[in-house]
Every structure is written in C-alpha cells, then in structure tokens.
C-alpha positions in Angstrom: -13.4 -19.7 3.3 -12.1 -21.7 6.3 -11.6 -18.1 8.0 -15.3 -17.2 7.6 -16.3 -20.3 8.7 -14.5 -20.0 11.8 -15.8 -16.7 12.9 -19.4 -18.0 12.1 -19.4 -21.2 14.1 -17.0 -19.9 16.9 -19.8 -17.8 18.7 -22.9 -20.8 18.5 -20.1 -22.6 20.3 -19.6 -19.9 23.0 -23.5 -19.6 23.3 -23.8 -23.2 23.5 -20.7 -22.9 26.3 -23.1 -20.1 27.7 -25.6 -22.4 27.9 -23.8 -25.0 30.1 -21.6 -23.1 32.5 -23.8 -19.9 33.1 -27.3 -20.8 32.4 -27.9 -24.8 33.5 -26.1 -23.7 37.1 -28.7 -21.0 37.9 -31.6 -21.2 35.9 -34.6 -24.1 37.2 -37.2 -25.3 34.2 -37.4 -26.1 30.6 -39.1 -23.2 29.2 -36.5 -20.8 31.1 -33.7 -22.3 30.1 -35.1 -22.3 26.4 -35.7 -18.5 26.6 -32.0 -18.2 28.0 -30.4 -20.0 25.1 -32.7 -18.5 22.4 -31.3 -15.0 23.8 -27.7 -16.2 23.4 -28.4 -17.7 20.0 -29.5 -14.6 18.4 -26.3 -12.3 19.0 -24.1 -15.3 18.5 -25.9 -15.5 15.0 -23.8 -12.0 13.9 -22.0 -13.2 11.0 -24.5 -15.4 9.7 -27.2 -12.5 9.9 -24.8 -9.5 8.5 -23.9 -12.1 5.4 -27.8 -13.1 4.9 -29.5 -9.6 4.6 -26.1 -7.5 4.9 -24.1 -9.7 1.7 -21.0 -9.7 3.5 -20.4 -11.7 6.9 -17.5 -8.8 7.9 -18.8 -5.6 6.0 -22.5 -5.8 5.6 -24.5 -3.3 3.5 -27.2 -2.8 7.2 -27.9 0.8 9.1 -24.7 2.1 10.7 -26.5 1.9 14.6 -27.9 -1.8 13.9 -24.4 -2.9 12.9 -22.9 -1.0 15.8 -26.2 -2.6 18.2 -25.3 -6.3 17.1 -21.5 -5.4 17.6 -22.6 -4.3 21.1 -24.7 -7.4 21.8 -22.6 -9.9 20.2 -19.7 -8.9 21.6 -21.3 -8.7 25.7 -22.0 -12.4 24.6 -19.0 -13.2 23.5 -17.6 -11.1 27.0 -19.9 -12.9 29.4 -18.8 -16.5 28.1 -15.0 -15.7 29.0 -16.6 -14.5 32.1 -18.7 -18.0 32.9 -16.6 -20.3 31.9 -14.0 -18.9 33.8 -16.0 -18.8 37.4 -17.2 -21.7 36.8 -14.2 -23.7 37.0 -12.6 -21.7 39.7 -15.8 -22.8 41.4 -15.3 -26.1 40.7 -11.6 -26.2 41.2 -12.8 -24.1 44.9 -15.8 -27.0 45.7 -13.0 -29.5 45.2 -10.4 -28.3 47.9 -13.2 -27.6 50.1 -15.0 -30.7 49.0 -18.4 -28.7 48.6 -20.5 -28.8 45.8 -20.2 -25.4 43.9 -24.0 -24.5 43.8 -25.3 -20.9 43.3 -28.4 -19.9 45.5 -29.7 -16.6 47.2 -27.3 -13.3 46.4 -25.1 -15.4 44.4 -27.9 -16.3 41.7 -29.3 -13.0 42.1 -25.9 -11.8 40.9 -24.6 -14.1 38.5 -28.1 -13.8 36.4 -27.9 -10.1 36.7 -24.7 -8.6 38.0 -22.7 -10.8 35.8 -24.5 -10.1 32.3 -24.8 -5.9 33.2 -20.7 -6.2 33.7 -20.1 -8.1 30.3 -22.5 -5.8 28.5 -20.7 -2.3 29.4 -17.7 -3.5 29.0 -18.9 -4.6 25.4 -20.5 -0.8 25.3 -17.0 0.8 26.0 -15.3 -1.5 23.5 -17.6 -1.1 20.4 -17.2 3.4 21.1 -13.4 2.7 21.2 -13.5 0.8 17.7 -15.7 3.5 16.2 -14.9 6.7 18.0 -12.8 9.7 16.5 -9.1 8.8 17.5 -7.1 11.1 19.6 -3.5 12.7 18.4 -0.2 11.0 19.8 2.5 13.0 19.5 6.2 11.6 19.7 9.4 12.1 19.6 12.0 11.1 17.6 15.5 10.9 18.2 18.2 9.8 15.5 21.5 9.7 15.3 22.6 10.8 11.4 19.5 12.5 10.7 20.2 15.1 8.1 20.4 18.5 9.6 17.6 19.9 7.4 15.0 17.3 8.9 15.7 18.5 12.3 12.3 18.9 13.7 10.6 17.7 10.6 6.8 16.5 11.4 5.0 13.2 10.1 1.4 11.8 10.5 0.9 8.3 10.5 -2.8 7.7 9.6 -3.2 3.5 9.7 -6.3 1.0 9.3 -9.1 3.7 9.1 -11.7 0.7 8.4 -13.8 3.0 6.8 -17.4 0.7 6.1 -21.5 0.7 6.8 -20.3 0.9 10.5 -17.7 4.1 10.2 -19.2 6.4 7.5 -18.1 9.4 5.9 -18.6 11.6 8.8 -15.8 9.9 11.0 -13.6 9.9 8.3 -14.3 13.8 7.8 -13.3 13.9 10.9 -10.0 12.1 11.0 -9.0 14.0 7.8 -10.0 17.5 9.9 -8.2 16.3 12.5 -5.0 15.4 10.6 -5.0 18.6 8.6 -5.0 20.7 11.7 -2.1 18.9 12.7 -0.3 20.9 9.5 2.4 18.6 9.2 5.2 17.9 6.6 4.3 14.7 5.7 1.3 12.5 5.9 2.3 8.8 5.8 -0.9 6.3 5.3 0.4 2.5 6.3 -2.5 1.0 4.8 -6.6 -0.8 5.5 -8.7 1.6 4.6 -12.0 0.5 3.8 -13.8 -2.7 4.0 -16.7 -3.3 1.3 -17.1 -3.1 -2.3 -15.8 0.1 -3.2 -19.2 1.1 -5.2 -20.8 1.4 -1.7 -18.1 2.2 0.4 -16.5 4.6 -1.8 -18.3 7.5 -0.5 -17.0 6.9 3.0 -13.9 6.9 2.1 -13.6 9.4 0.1 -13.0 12.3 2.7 -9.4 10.7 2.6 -9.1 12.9 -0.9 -8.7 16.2 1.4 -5.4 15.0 3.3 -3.0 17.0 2.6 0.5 18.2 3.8 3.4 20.7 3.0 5.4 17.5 1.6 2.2 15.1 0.0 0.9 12.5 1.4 2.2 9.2 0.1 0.2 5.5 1.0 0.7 2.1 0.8 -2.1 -0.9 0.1 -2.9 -3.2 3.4 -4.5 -6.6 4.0 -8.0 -5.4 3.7 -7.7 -3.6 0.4 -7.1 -7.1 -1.4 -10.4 -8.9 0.1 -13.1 -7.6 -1.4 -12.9 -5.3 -4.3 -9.3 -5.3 -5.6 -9.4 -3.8 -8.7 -12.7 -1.5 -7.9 -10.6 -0.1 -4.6 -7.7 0.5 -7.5 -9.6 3.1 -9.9 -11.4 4.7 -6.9 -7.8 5.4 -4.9 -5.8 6.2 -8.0 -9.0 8.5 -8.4 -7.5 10.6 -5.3 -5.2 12.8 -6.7 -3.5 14.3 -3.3 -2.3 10.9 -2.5 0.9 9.2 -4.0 0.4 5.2 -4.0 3.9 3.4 -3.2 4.5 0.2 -4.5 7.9 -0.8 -4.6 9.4 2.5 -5.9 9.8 5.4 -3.8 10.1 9.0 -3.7 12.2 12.3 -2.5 9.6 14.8 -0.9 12.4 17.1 -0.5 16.7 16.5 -0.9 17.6 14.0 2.0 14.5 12.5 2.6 13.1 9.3 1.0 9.7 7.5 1.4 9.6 4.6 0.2 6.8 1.5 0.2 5.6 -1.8 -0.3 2.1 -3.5 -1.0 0.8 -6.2 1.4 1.9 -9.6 1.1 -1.3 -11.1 -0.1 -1.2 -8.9 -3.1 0.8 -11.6 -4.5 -2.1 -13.9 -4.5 -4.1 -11.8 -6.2 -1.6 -11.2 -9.0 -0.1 -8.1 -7.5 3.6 -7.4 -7.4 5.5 -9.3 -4.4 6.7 -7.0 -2.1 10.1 -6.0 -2.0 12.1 -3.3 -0.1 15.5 -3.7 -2.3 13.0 -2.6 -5.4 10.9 -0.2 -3.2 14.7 1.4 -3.0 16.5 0.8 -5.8 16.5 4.8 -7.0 16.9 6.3 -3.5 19.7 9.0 -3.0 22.4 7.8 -0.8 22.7 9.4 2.3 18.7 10.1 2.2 16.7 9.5 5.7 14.6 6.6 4.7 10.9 5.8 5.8 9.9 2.8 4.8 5.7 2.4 4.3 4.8 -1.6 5.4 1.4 -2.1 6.4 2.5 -5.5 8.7 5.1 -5.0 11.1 6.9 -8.1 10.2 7.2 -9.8 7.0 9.0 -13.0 6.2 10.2 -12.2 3.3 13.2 -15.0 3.7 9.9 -16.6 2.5 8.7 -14.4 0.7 11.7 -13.3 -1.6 13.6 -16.4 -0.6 16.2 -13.6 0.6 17.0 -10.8 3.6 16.3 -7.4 2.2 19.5 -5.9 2.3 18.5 -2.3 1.9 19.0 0.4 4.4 15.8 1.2 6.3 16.0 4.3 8.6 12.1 4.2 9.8 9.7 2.1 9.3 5.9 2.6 9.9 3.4 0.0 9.7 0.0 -0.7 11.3 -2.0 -3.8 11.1 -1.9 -5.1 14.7 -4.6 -2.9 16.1 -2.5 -2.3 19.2 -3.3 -5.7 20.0 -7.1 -5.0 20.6 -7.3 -6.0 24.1 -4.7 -6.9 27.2 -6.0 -10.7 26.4 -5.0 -10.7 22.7 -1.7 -8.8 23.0 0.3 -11.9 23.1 -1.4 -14.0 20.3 -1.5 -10.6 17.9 2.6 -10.6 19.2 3.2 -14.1 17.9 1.8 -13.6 14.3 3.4 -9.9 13.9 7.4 -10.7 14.8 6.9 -9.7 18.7 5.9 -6.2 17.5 2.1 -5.0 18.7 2.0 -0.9 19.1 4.6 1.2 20.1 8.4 1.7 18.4 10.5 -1.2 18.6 14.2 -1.7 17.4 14.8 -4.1 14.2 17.5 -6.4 13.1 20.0 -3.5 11.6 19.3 -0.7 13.7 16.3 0.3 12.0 13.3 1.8 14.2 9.7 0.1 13.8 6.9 1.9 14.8 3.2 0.3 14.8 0.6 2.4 14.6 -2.4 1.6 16.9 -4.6 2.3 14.0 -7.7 4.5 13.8 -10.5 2.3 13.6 -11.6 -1.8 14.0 -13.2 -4.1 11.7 -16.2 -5.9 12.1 -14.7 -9.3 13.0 -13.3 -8.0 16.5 -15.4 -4.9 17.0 -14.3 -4.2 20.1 -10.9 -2.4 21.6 -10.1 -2.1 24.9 -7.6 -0.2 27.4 -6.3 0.2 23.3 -7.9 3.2 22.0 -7.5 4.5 18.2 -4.3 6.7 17.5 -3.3 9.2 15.0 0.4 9.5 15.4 2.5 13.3 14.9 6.1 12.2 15.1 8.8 14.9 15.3 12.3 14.1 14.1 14.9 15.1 16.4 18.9 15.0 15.9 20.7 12.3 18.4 22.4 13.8 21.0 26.2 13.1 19.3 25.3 14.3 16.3 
C-alpha cells in the first residue's frame, strides 16, 4: 500500500517542483502559468488515471499505444523536472559567485520553454522503445575451471523479466520466443517476472512462452512480480505450460553431469509459499554435477531469511531482477538493494559466478531504460585453461 502510494504522489510533487523551478522563472501571467501547471498535472496523474479506468495503478487493462503514450509523456515530465531543478540551482549557485540575479530573458527563455521540454521528451521517446522493443541476443562466454568434459561448449539461454502486460502483448512475446528458438540451444533457463496483471487477461500474452523449447527443456523459476497480483491464477495457467519445468527448491539432471537447480522469490513466503532454500533446491543433486542455480534476485539474505548461509555448492548462478539498473542515474541505488550486483557476471562469496540478466522487458512503474537496452543472453560453456 505505502509502495503505491509513493509512486502516485511522487510525480504531483515533481510537477508541482516543475511548477516552481521551470515554469514561475520564465513564464509572465496568471492564466499562463495555470495552463503550464494543468499540462504538468495531467502526465503526473499516470498512476492515479491507469488505476481509475485501467484497475490497476502498475498493469492497467487501457489500449497498448495509450499506455505506451502516457509512459512517453509522463516519463518526459518526470525527465524535464531532473532537468529544471537541476539548472536552476546551478543558476543560482552561478548568480551567487557572480553576485547577479539568475534571470532568463531573450534566447535563454526562448530555449528553456522550448529547447529544454523537446530534449526531456525524446529522451523519454527513446526510453519507453527500449522498455518495449524486441531485445537483442548477447552471446558470452564462459570459462570454468572443472567443468565436466561433456559440457564443453554446451549452450544456455537466459530469458529474465519478460513483463509481458496490456503494454507488451502477445506479439513481442512471439517474438522473444522466435527469437530464442533460433538460438537452438541446449538449455533454456527462465530467472523469473513474467507477466504483470491478472492472469485471466494477461494470460493470452503470455502464453507464447508455451513454444520455448530446447534440446535439454526449459526449466523456470517464480520472480517478484508473479506473487503481486494473481498468485494462485498465474499458478494453474504456468503449470498449464507443459514444455516448461517449474523449479522450486528441488532440482533436476537434464543430462549426467549437469544439474539445474531453483528457488522461488523471497516474497513467496508471504504469501504462504515455500521459503526459499538452495540446500533443499539441492539436496538430490549428483556429486560432481555442474550446478546452475535459478534465483530471480541476485542477492538474497537468506542469513535472514533461513537464519543460516546456504552451504551448498553453486557452480552458476543466473538471476535477473535488477533491469540492468534502468538508467546510468539509478545504477547505484538498484546496486545497494541487490548485494553490489546490477548486470553483468560477478564473482560470489565461494567462487561461484553470478550473472544478472539485463532482462527483456520493463514494467510500468519505471517505463523507461536507457543506455540499458533488453538482453537475451546465449552463454557457451567453455573448459578453463588448466583443465
């Protein structure tokens, strides 16, 4: 509740913001200053408009292109306050070692009325394509010492946070499926976030996810977002898909050496779910096995959690969750809630390897992504050099 009333009173505070740093210091008169404000007001009002006619303030039930045209606009809002604000008091802080006053006239009105909103509002445009656009392939390489002989050059998708919803419909998930198929991999690995909605109207946009397939299975794990709206709905219509094997803390041997093996979000727990454990998720694996561990979050506490360390051997893990950080400006605070770990492979405690998935879509509370585009991921498992 507090969460959704945060991201509903958030942007009337940055047009308000808006308001005093970019319209009072440019724009003369009462009437133009109202028109100013009212044309801040209506983007900023978003959330409160997708919950009103669309029943849900982050996955409204509206037309795909006005969801993705109030994504555009409420996000240039959102883009040109940063922007404001920000000049503003470099103005100020300017007019003060100069001891001027920082007043905009001429060009500099002419620009700051036009130039400035133009700016915020393509970089919005860009941002809302990257959260909905196709994702591109990214192909790496993986090289491990001990990796069984027989997995030498063995190939596997990561396919993370596909946010399927009103605002990515079954056509860009057809697409993501085609795309990972022609990839004609050994193993498809799905870290979790998949749709957002109830699953009686989202269903259908999803369910393109039924025609993954690899020479190995495909084997999934729940995320975050598969808890907040339609638990038990989202549970009969995945179960429903009969190409993908659900993981939750059990495991299983696609062929001898190999073991995937997974865990359900954290907030399943609070939802009545099983806690997530990767000594359970484990607890039948073949020693010796290359193990590939499924956690939607990159970091977990589950000291916390478990009130222990997991003390079972983890060769790779694969999670998602982080979005890649959405944009340079977020990267640090997405960091500080995810163990340090935003996209990319990372090194945990144990010698394990972490890799975090990008993801392949963007919800509707930040629907933007920039210099951060969606990823599929094709790794290739390679013998370390010693070996």
């Amino acid at each position: 509740m507090i969460f959704h009333i945060v991201f509903q009173v958030v942007p009337f505070i940055a047009a308000l913001l808006l308001y005093r740093f970019f319209v009072v210091p440019a724009v003369r008169g009462v009437r133009a200053r109202a028109i100013w404000l009212m044309a801040m007001l209506l983007p900023a009002s978003k959330f409160v408009v997708f919950a009103a006619f669309g029943g849900n303030a982050f996955a409204p039930e509206l037309p795909e292109k006005l969801i993705w045209f109030w994504n555009w606009a409420y996000s240039g809002m959102m883009i040109l306050c940063a922007f404001a604000v920000s000049l503003r008091i470099l103005m100020w802080i300017g007019a003060k070692l100069l001891r001027t006053k920082p007043a905009l006239g001429g060009r500099a009105r002419l620009v700051w009325l036009a130039g400035l909103p133009a700016v915020a509002w393509t970089l919005s445009l860009v941002g809302v394509w990257n959260g909905v656009k196709v994702p591109d392939v990214e192909e790496v390489a993986l090289e491990i010492n001990g990796l069984p002989p027989e997995l030498d050059g063995y190939r596997i998708v990561q396919l993370s946070d596909v946010h399927a919803s009103a605002a990515a419909r079954a056509w860009r998930t057809a697409a993501i499926v085609e795309r990972v198929n022609a990839l004609d991999a050994d193993l498809v690995c799905l870290t979790g976030d998949y749709a957002d909605g109830l699953s009686r109207n989202q269903y259908a946009n999803i369910e393109p996810m039924g025609a993954l397939k690899a020479k190995d299975g495909v084997y999934a794990v729940t995320g975050n977002h598969e808890f907040y709206y339609d638990t038990f709905g989202w549970i009969v219509r995945y179960n429903s898909m009969r190409n993908i094997r659900w993981l939750n803390n059990d495991c299983a041997s696609p062929r001898p050496g190999l073991v995937v093996g997974g865990v359900n979000d954290p907030v399943a727990e609070h939802f009545g779910f099983t806690v997530p454990d990767p000594d359970a998720a484990f607890a039948s694996a073949a020693d010796g096995a290359f193990r590939i561990l499924l956690q939607h979050r990159p970091h977990v506490d589950y000291e916390t959690l478990l009130g222990r360390k997991p003390s079972a051997r983890v060769d790779l893990q694969l999670s998602g969750h982080t979005h890649g950080g959405v944009a340079p400006g977020m990267t640090l605070l997405v960091s500080l809630f995810n163990g340090g770990m935003v996209r990319g492979l990372y090194q945990a405690d144990g010698g394990s390897g972490v890799h975090v998935s990008t993801g392949a879509g963007q919800w509707a509370g930040f629907p933007i992504r920039f210099l951060d585009d969606p990823t599929i991921t094709l790794f290739t498992l390679r013998r370390g050099r010693g070996d």
